[in-house]
C-alpha positions, 0 to 999 in steps of 0.5 A: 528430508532424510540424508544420503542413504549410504551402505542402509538397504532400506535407506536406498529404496527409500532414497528411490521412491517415486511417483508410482511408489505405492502399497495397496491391500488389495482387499480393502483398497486402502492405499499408501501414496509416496509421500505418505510411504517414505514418512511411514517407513521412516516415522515407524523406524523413529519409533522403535528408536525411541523405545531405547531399541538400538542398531544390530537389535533384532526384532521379530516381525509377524508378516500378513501380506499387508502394507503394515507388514513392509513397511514395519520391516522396511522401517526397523531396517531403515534404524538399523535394527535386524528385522527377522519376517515370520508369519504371523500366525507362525510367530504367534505358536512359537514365540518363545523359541524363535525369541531364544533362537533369534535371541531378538529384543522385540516383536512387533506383529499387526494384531496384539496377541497374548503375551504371558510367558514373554520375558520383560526384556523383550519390547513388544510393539502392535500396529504402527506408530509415529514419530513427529520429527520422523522426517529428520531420521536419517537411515542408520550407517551401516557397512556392506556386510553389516546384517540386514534381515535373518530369513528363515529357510528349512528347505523341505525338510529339517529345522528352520535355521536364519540365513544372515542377509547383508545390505550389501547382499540385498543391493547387489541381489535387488539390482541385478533381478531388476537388470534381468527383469528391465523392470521399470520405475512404472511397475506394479506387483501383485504379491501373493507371496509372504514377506518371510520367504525371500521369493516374497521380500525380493518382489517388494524390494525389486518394485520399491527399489525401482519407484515402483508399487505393490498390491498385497492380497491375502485372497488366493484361495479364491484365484478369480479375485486375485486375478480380477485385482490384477485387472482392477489395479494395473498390475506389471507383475505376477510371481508364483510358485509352482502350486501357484501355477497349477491352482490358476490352470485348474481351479480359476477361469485365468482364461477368461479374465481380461489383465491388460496391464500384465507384462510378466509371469514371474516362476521360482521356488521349485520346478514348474512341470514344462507342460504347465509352463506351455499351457499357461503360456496359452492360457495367457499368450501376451506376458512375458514369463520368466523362469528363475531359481534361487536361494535364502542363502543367496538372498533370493535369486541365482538365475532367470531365463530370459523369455526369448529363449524359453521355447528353446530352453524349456526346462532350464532354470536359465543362465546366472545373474549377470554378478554372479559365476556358476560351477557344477562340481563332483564330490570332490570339488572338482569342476565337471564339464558341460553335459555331467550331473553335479552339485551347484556352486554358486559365488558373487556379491549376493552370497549371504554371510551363513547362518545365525549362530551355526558356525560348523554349517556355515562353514561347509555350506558356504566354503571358500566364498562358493554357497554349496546349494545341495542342488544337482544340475548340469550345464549346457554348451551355452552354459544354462543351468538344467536341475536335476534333483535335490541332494538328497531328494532321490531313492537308488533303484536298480543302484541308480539314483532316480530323482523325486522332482523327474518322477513328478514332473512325469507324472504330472503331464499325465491327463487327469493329474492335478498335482503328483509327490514321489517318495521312497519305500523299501524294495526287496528287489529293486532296493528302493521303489515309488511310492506316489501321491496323486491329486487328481482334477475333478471328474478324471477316472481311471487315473491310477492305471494311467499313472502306473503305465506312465511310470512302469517303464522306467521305474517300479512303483510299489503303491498309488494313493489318491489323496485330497492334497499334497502336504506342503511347506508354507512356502508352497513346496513339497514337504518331504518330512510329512510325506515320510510320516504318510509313506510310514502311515501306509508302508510301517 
């Protein structure tokens, strides 16, 4: 049996597998029981050893919604090394510049896959392998602030840059959504989410942490099996992200198929219409649903509102974790008081260490121990978060800054629109005008016209395009850069 786990993430949840502890492809209905989970994470960890690989080395690791995904990430934690999830896909098309940007020893990936041009330095592994004496590997010492995992973050826009995750960060971020969620040691989750966005990790951490289990499932172009799967392997929990929500109100039959297990809807990655909140809570009246914010560079989550106060609250993104303080500040600095718009800033324990290899940014975006977000909120008399906008994300109309995500959200509640993105074209009178993006649902007719007299009479909108679908990041969020080449495209 392996010795006491210390400072090692994943030498913890280990530590802290149980009975209900479990890893199921949800396609294939493969299983991997306790037993045989920690003697994998542990034996592939073993492995990697073996190769001559060493603690603080960094290996790429192709992500695929599978039991081998995690518990090849898992295992390369567990001996210490630095595992950096990625699509696999992903991985694959840019394998010479993530190894030079991550400056990683090794890649591992589930399926094998060219490798020309790769330098021989660079150890690559496939599939999972076994070490006999796995059982004696002790998770790797480590320190608090030691790096655990590089997650790759680009927000909407700009350059993928790696966030350095800590174990001390995962601990204290991992328990406290576990307080918020009073999650179980018998949970189940159904995971649609890719392993590389922190969302994603934070559902498999959150579950294994407590003895709990994970259903993979790779099949959500096709909502009714995920849905059906939820049912077939009792799971606890599902997590989404605002696409996510709208594709099962729109495009799956949610309210027919029976999920008696579910306890809670889990909501993150950006802000979910408060209308579509309402319907799903229709849709499927018996879980509980939690809305929450966060980001990589807080390792996963900021804050959650809790269920009993949703109907109050609809619209906020809830109150802090219960380890971490929340300030809205000006340009300055300087703290605002409740009710005034500024930047988030957010300190404790769960504040990763910055970003691989910039230390300029690193500096300004996390300044003094406080991680500026880049994200505009207020708080109220109660102090829960209410977002309102993206730094960044808002054209000035008129000389005032009128934020994408309120547009959208707008335009959303319209009858007929399925899905909405806003974008800014230059204006001859008002400065900047909307430019906006509509998916409509099936059958919907006259839609523009009930769109433009939404909006008329707050804003001025130059153009309406019906569009098949809205260009998206992987991670489910509005892709702002492509929707600045669409609006060039149409605009010049």
């Amino acid at each position: 049996m392996a010795a006491v786990p210390g400072n090692n993430f994943s030498g913890r949840l280990v530590n802290r597998l149980g009975e209900h502890s479990c890893l199921i492809d949800a396609k294939t209905g493969k299983t991997t029981l306790p037993s045989d989970l920690r003697r994998a994470i542990i034996s592939f960890g073993a492995s990697l050893l073996s190769t001559g690989l060493k603690p603080s080395d960094r290996i790429l690791i192709g992500c695929t919604l599978s039991p081998s995904s995690s518990i090849a990430y898992l295992g390369a934690m567990y001996a210490g090394l630095v595992p950096v999830p990625l699509e696999e896909a992903v991985l694959v098309a840019s394998i010479t510049s993530l190894l030079n940007g991550t400056g990683a020893r090794a890649v591992w990936t589930e399926r094998s896959f060219p490798v020309d041009g790769i330098e021989p330095r660079v150890l690559v592994f496939h599939g999972l392998t076994a070490e006999k004496k796995a059982d004696e590997l002790a998770p790797a010492p480590c320190e608090k602030n030691d790096v655990a995992v590089l997650f790759a973050t680009s927000g909407s826009t700009g350059t993928p840059r790696f966030v350095m995750v800590s174990h001390g960060n995962l601990v204290a971020n991992t328990e406290a959504i576990i307080r918020s969620q009073s999650l179980s040691n018998d949970e189940r989750a159904m995971l649609i989410l890719p392993l590389s966005y922190c969302f994603g990790a934070s559902i498999l951490h959150t579950h294994l942490y407590q003895g709990g289990g994970v259903v993979f499932d790779r099949r959500f172009m096709f909502p009714d099996k995920v849905l059906h799967a939820i049912d077939k392997y009792a799971c606890t929990t599902f997590a989404g992200v605002p696409t996510v929500f709208n594709i099962l109100l729109r495009r799956s039959n949610i309210r027919s198929i029976a999920m008696p297990t579910l306890r809670r809807f889990l909501q993150a990655g950006g802000s979910l219409a408060p209308q579509r909140i309402t319907e799903m809570r229709a849709a499927v009246p018996r879980p509980e649903f939690y809305v929450m914010y966060g980001q990589t560079e807080a390792t996963a989550r900021i804050s959650c509102l809790e269920p009993e106060r949703l109907d109050e609250k609809l619209g906020s993104a809830g109150r802090p974790l219960d380890n971490l303080a929340v300030r809205i500040v000006d340009e300055d600095g300087k703290d605002l008081p409740a009710g005034e718009v500024g930047e988030i800033v957010v300190k404790g324990p769960s504040i990763t260490l910055g970003y691989l290899n910039e230390p300029e940014e690193s500096r300004r975006v996390f300044d003094d121990g406080w991680l500026r977000t880049g994200d505009l909120a207020h708080l109220d008399a109660e102090g829960y978060i209410w977002i309102d906008g993206r730094m960044g994300s808002f054209l000035k109309m008129r000389g005032v800054r009128v934020s994408f995500e309120e547009v959208e959200a707008k335009v959303a509640a319209v009858p007929g629109v399925y899905e909405c993105a806003a974008a800014a074209v230059p204006h001859p009178e008002v400065g900047e005008a909307l430019a906006l993006y509509i998916v409509p649902d099936k059958g919907a007719e006259d839609i523009i016209d009930r769109v433009r007299r939404s909006v008329s009479s707050n804003w001025t909108c130059e153009s309406i395009q019906i569009v098949s679908e809205i260009p998206k990041t992987a991670r489910g969020k509005v892709s702002r850069a492509s929707l600045r080449s669409m609006v060039v495209g149409t605009h010049g």
